[in-house]
GUZA-814308 format. One record per residue (C-alpha): residue in three letters; x, y, z. Coordinates in Angstrom, 1 decimal, decimal comma. Each point is the difference from the previous one (the first is absolute). Last residue first. Layout:
@residu Ala; x X; y Y; z Z
...
This chain:
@residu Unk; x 187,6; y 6,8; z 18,1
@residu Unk; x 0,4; y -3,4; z 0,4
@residu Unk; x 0,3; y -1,5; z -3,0
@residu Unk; x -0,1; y -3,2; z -1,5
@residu Unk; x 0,4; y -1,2; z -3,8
@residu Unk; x -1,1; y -3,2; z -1,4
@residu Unk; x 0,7; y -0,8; z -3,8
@residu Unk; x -1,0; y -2,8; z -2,2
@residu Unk; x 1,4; y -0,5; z -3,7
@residu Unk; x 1,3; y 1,9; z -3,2
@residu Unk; x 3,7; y 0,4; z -0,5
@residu Unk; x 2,8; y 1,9; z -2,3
@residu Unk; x 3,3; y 0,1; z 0,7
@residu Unk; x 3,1; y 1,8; z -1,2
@residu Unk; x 3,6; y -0,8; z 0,8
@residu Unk; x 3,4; y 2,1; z -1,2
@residu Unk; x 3,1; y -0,6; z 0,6
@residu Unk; x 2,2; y 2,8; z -1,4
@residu Unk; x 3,7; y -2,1; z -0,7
@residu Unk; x 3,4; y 0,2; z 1,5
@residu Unk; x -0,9; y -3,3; z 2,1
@residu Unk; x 0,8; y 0,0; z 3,7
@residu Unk; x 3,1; y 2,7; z 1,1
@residu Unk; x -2,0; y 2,2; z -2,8
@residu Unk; x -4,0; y 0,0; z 2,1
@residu Unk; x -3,1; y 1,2; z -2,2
@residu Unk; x -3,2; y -0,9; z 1,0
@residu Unk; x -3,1; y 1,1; z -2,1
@residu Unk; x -3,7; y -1,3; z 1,4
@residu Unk; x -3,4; y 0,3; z -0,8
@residu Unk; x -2,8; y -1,8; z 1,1
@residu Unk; x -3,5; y 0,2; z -1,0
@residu Unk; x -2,6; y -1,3; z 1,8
@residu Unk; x -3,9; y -0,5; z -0,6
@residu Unk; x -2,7; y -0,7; z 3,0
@residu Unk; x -2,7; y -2,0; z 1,3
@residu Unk; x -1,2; y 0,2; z 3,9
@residu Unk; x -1,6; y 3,2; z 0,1
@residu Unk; x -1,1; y 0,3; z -4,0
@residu Unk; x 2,4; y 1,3; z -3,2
@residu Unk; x 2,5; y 1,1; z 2,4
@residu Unk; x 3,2; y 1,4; z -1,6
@residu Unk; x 3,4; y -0,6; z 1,3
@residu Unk; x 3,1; y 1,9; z -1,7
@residu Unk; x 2,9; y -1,0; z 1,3
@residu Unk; x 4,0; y 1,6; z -1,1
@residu Unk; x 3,3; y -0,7; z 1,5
@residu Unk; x 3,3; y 1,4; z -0,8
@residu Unk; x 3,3; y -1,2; z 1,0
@residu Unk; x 3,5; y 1,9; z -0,7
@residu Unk; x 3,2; y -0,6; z 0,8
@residu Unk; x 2,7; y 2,6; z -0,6
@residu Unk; x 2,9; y -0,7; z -2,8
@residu Unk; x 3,5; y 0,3; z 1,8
@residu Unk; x 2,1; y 1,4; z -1,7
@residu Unk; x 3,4; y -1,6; z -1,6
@residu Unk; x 3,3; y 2,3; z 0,5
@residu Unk; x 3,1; y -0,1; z -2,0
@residu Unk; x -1,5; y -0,7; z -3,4
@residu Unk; x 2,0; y -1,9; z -2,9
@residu Unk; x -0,7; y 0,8; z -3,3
@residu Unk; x -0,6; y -2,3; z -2,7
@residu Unk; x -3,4; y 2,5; z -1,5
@residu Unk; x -2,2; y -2,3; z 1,7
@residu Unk; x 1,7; y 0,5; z 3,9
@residu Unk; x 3,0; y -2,7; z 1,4
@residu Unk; x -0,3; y 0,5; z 3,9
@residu Unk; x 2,4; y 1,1; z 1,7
@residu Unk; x -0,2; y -1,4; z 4,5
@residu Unk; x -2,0; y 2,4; z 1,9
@residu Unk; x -2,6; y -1,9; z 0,9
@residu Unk; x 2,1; y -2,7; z 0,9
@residu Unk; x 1,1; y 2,1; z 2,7
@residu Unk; x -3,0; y 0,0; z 2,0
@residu Unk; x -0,4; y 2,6; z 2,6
@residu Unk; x -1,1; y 3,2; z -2,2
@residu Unk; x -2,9; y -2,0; z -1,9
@residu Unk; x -0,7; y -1,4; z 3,4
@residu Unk; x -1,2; y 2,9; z 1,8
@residu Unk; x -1,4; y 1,0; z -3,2
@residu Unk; x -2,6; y -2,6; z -0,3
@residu Unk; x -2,9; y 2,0; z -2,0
@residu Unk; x -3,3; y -1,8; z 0,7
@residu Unk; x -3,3; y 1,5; z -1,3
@residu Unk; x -3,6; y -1,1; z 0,5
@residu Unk; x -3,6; y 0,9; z -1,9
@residu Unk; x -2,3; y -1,2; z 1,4
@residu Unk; x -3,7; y 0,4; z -1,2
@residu Unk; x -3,8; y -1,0; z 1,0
@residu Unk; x -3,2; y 0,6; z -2,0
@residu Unk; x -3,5; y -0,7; z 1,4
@residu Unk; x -3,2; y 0,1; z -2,0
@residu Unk; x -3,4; y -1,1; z 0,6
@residu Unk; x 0,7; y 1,4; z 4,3
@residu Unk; x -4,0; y 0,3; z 0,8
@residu Unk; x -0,6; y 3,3; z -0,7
@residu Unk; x 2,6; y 0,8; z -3,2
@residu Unk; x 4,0; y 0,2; z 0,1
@residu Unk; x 2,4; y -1,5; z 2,4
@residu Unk; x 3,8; y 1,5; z -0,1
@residu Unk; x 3,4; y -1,4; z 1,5
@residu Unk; x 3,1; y 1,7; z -1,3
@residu Unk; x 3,4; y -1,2; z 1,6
@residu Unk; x 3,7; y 1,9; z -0,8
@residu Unk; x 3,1; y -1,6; z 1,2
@residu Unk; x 3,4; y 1,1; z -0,3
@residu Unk; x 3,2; y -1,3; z 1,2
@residu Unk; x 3,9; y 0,3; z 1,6
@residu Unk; x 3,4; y -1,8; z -0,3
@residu Unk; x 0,8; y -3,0; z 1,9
@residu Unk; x 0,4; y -3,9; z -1,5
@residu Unk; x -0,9; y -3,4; z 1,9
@residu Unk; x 1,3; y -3,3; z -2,2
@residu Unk; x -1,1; y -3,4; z 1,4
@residu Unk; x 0,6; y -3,9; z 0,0
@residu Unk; x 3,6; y 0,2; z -1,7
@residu Unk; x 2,3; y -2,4; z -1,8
@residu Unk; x -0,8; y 1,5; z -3,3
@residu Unk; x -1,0; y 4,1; z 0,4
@residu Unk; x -3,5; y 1,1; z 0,7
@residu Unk; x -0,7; y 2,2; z -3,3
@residu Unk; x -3,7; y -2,0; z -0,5
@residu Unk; x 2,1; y -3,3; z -0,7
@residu Unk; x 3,4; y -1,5; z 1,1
@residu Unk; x -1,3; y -3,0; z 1,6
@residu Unk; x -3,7; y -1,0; z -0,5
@residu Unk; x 0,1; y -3,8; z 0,4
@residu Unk; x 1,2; y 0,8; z 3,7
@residu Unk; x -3,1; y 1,7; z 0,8
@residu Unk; x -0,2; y 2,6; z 2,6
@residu Unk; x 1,1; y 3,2; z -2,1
@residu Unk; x -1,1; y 3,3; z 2,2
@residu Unk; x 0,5; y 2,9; z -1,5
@residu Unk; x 0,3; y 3,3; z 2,0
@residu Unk; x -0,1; y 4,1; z -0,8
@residu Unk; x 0,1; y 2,3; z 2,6
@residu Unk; x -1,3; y 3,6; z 0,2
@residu Unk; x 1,3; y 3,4; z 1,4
@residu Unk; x -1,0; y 3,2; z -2,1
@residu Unk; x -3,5; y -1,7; z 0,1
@residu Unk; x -2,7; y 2,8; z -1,8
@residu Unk; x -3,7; y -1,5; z 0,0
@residu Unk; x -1,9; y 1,4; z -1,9
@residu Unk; x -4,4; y -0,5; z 0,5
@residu Unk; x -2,6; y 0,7; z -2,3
@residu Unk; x -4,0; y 0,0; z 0,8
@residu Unk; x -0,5; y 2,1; z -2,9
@residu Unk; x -4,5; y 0,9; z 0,2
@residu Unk; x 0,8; y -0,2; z 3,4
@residu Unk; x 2,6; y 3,0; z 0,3
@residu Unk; x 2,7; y 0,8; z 2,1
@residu Unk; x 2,7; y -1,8; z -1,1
@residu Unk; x 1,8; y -2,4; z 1,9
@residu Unk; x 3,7; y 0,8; z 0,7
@residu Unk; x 2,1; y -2,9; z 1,2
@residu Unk; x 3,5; y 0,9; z 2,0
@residu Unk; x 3,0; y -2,7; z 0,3
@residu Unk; x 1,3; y -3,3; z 1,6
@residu Unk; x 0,1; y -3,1; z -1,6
@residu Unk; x -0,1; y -3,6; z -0,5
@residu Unk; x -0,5; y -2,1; z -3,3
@residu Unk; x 0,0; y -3,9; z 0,5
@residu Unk; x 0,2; y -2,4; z -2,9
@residu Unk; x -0,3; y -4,1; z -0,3
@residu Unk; x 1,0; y -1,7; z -2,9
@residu Unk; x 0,4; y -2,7; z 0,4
@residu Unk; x -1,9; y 0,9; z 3,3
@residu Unk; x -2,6; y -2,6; z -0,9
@residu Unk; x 1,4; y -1,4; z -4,0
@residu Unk; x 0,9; y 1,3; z -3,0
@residu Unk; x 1,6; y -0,8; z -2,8
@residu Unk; x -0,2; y -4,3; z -0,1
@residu Unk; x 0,5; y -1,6; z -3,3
@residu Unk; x 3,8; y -1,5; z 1,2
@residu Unk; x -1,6; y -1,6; z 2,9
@residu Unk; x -4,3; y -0,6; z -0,8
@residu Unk; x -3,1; y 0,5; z -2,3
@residu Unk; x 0,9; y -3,4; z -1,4
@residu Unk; x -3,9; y -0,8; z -1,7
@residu Unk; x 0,8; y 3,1; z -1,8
@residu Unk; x -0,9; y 3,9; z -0,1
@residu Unk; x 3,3; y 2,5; z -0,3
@residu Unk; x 2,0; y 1,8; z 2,1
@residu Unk; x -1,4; y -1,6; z 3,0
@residu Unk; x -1,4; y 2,0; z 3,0
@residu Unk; x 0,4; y -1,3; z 3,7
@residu Unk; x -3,0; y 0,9; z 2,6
@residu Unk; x -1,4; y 2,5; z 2,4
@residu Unk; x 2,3; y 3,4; z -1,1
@residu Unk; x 1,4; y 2,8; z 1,3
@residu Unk; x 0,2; y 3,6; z 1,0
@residu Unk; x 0,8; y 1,9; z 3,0
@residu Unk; x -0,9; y 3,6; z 0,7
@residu Unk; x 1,2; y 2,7; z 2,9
@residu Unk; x -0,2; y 3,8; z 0,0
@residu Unk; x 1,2; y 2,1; z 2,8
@residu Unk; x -1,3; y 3,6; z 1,2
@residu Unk; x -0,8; y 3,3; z -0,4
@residu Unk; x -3,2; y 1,9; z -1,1
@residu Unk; x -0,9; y 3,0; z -1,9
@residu Unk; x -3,8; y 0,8; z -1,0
@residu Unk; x 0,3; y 3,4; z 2,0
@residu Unk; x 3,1; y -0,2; z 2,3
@residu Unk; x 1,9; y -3,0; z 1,6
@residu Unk; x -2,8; y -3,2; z 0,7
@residu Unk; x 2,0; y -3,2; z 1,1
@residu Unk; x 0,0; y -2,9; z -2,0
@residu Unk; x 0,0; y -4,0; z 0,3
@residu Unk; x 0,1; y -1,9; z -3,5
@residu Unk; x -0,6; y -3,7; z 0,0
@residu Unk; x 0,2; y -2,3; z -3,3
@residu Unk; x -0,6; y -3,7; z -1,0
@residu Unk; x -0,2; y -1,1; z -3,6
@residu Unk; x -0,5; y -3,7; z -1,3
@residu Unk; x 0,0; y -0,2; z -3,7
@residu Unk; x -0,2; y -3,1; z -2,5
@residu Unk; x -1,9; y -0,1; z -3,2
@residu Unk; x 0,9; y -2,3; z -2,8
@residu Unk; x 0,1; y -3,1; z 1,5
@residu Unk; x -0,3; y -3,0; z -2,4
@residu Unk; x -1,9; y -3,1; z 0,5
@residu Unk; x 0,2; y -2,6; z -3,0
@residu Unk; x -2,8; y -1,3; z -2,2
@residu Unk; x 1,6; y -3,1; z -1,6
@residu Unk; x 1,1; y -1,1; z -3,9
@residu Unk; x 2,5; y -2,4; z -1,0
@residu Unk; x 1,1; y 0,0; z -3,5
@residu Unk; x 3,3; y -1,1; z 0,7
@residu Unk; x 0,3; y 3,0; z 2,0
@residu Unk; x -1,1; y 1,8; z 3,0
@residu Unk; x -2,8; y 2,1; z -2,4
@residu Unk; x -1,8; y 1,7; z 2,6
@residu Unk; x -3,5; y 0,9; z 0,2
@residu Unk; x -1,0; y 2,8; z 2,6
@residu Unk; x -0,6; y 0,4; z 3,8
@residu Unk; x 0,1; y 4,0; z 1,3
@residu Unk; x 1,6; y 0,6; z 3,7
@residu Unk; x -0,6; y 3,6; z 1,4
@residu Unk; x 1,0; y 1,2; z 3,6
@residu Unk; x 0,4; y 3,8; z 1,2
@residu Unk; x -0,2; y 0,9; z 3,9
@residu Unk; x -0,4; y 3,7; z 1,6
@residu Unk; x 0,8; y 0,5; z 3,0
@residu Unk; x 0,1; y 4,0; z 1,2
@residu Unk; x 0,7; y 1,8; z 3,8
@residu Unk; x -0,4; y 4,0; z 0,4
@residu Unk; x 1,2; y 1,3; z 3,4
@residu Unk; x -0,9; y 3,6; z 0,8
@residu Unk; x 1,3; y 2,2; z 2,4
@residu Unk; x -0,9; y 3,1; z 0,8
@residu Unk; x -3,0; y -0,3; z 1,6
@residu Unk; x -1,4; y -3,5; z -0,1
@residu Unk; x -0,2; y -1,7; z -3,1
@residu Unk; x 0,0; y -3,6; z -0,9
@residu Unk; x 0,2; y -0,8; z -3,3
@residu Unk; x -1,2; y -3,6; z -1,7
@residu Unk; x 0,1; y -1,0; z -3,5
@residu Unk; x -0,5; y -4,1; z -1,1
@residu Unk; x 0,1; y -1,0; z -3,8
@residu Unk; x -0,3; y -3,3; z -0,9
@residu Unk; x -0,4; y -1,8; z -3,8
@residu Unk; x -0,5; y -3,5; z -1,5
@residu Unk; x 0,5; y -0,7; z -3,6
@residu Unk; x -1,3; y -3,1; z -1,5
@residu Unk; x 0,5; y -0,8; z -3,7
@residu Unk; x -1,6; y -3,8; z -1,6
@residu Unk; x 1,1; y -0,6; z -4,0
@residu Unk; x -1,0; y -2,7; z -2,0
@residu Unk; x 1,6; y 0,5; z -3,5
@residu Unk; x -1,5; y 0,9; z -3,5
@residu Unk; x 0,1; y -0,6; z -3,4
@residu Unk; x -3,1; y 0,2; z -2,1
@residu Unk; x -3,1; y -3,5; z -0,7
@residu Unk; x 0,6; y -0,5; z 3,4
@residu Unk; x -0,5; y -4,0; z 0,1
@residu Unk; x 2,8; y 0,2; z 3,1
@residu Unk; x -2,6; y 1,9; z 2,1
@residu Unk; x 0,9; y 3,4; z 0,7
@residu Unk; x 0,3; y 1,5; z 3,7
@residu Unk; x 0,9; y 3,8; z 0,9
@residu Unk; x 0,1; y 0,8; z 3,9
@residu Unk; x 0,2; y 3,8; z 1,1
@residu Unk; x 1,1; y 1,2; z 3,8
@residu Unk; x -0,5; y 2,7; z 2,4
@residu Unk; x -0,5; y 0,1; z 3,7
@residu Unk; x 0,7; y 3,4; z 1,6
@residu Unk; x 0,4; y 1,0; z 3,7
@residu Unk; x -0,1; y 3,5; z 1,3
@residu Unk; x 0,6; y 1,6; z 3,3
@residu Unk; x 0,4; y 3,6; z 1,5
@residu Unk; x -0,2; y 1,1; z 3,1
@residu Unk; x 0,5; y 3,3; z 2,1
@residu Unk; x 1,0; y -0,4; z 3,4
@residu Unk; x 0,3; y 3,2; z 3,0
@residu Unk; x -4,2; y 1,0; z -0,5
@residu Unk; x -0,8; y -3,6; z -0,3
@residu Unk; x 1,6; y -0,8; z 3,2
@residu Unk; x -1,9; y 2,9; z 1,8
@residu Unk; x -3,6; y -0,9; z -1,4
@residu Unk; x 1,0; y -3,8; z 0,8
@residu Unk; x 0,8; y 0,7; z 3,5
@residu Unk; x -3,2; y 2,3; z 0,5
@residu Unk; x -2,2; y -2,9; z -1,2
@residu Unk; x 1,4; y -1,9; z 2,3
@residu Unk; x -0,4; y 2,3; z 3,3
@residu Unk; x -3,6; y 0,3; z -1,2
@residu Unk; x -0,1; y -4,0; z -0,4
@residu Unk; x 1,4; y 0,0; z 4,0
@residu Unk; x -3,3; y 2,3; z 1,3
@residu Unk; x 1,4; y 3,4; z 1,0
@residu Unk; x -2,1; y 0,9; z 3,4
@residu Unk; x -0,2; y 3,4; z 1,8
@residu Unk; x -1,4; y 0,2; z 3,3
@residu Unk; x 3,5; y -0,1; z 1,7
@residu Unk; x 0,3; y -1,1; z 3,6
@residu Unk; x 1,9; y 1,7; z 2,8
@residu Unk; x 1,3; y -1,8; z 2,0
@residu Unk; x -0,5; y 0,0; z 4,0
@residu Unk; x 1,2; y -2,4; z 2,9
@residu Unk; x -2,5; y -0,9; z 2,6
@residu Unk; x 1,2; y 0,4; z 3,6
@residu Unk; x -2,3; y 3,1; z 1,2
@residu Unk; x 0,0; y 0,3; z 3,9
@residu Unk; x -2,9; y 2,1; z 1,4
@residu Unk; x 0,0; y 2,7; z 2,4
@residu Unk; x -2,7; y 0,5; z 2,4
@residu Unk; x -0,5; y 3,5; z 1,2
@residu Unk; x -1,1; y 0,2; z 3,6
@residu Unk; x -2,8; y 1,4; z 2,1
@residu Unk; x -0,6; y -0,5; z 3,7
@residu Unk; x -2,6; y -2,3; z 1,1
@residu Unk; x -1,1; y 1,0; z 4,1
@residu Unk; x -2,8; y -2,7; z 1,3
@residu Unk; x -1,7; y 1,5; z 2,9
@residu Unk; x -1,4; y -3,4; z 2,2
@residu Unk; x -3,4; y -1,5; z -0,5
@residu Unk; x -2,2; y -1,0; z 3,0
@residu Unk; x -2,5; y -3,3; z 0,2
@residu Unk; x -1,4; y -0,3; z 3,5
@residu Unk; x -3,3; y 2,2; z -0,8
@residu Unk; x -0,6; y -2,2; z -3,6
@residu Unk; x -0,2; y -3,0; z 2,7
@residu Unk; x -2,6; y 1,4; z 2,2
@residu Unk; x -2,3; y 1,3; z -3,3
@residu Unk; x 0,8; y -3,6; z -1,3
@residu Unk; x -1,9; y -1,5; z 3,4
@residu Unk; x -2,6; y 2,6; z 0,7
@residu Unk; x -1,3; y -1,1; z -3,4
@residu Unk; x -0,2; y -3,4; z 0,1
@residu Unk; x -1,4; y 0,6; z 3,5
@residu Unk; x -3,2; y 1,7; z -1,6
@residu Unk; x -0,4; y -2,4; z -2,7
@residu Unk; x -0,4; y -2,8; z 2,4
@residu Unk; x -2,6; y 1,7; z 2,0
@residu Unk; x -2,2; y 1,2; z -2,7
@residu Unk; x 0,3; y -3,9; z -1,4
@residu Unk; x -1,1; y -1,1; z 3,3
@residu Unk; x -3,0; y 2,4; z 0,6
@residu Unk; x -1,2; y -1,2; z -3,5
């Protein structure tokens, strides 16, 4: 025990001796402001996000607002079959009539552009006597119209606009003048772009301000005329001189279109054009129209006038269901340097329809 006292007593003398030689000198810290650096470039972030089928849907909203369209398609046809023990006469008979109408106007502002194709193509198949008592169903087209049109306008005043009006007309295939297993050369009348005719002008339209009579006039004081004769078999025919592919004529035209759609879902749709041509730019430049001319009472006339041309169209659609349909077609065309006769076709059709619409 007296050893363990002992030891504990120098372990003690010893640190208090070496805390006694351990001094600490003054330390002075002054203050100071540190200053950071801050290298990180800043942007500032938006918190609002426009997923890419919102920014879609917006596009199609806008478009739809600026385009307006209309489409319709029609599929008629009739087919009439008797056996040869047919107690009454009869012949096989097969009709097919196809039909396009396409209608699109853009708008934005004050200008509007309104673009129409329509298409017309019929063929019937009948019985044909070809001689010595031979007898064959023969394809005959009796319907035959393409038509392609584009009007740009400018808004004026209150339901006045300004502007140019452009259509071309045609056909797909050659027509015969009469049905026969020899439907061609000296048969031929008609044929693509024989003949082929393109109206241009420039004038005012006035649409009247009323939906119940959608109506619209077109006034052209400037407007040209041309014919288009491509076929060679066709020479000297629809008032395109012999020896010549064309014939363009000046004067000015009229133009009045009426579009109306009764009942809820669109049953009954009637459509109308009614189009005048009066060439009086040429009337006063071609001499021969001022050669005599030997009248009914024996006579002789020092001035021949120029009859205007005049083309009127007529459809009536009525929807029995959504997809089936009845047409009548109505048409008088009237045209003196062609045929000094009205011509006059009517039509009459039951089949399937399709009509599209965007608005």
């Amino acid at each position: 025990m007296k050893k363990f006292y002992l030891t504990l007593t120098l372990a003690i003398f010893t640190t208090v001796g070496a805390m006694a030689q351990v001094s600490m000198d003054d330390v002075n810290t002054g203050t100071e402001n540190p200053t950071f650096d801050n290298n990180l470039k800043q942007q500032e972030l938006n918190a609002d996000y426009v997923s890419e089928g919102e920014l879609r849907a917006a596009r199609i909203v806008k478009r739809k607002e600026h385009n307006t369209i209309d489409f319709s398609a029609n599929l008629h046809g009739s087919l009439t079959a008797y056996s040869k023990s047919w107690q009454a006469s009869g012949d096989n008979a097969v009709t097919i009539l196809a039909n396009i109408n396409f209608l699109h106007t853009y708008k934005k502002g004050k200008f509007t552009l309104t673009n129409n194709a329509s298409a017309k193509f019929g063929y019937n198949n009948m019985k044909t006597d070809l001689g010595d008592g031979v007898q064959k169903g023969v394809w005959f087209k009796n319907v035959d119209e393409i038509v392609l049109s584009t009007a740009p306008q400018w808004d004026m005043v209150k339901n006045w606009t300004y502007g140019a009006n452009v259509k071309f007309r045609t056909q797909f295939a050659p027509g015969y003048s009469a049905r026969g297993d020899k439907q061609k050369g000296a048969q031929r009348v008609s044929n693509f772009m024989a003949p082929g005719y393109l109206d241009a002008s420039l004038g005012f339209t006035y649409v009247l301000p009323s939906e119940k009579f959608p109506l619209k006039v077109n006034l052209s004081p400037i407007a040209m005329s041309a014919t288009y004769l491509e076929d060679e078999n066709l020479s000297n025919r629809y008032g395109v001189p012999e020896g010549h592919r064309s014939k363009y004529e000046g004067g000015l035209s009229v133009q009045l279109d009426f579009d109306k759609t009764w009942g809820k879902n669109g049953w009954l749709r009637y459509r109308t054009t009614a189009y005048s041509f009066y060439g009086w730019i040429t009337d006063l430049s071609a001499m021969a129209k001022f050669e005599p001319a030997e009248l009914e009472d024996g006579t002789m006339s020092k001035y021949e006038h120029v009859v205007p041309t005049v083309r009127w169209e007529n459809t009536i659609d009525i929807k029995a269901t959504k997809y089936i349909s009845t047409q009548i077609y109505f048409q008088l065309y009237y045209n003196k340097a062609e045929i000094n006769k009205l011509q006059v076709s009517s039509m009459l059709s039951v089949g399937l329809t399709y009509t599209f619409k965007n608005k």
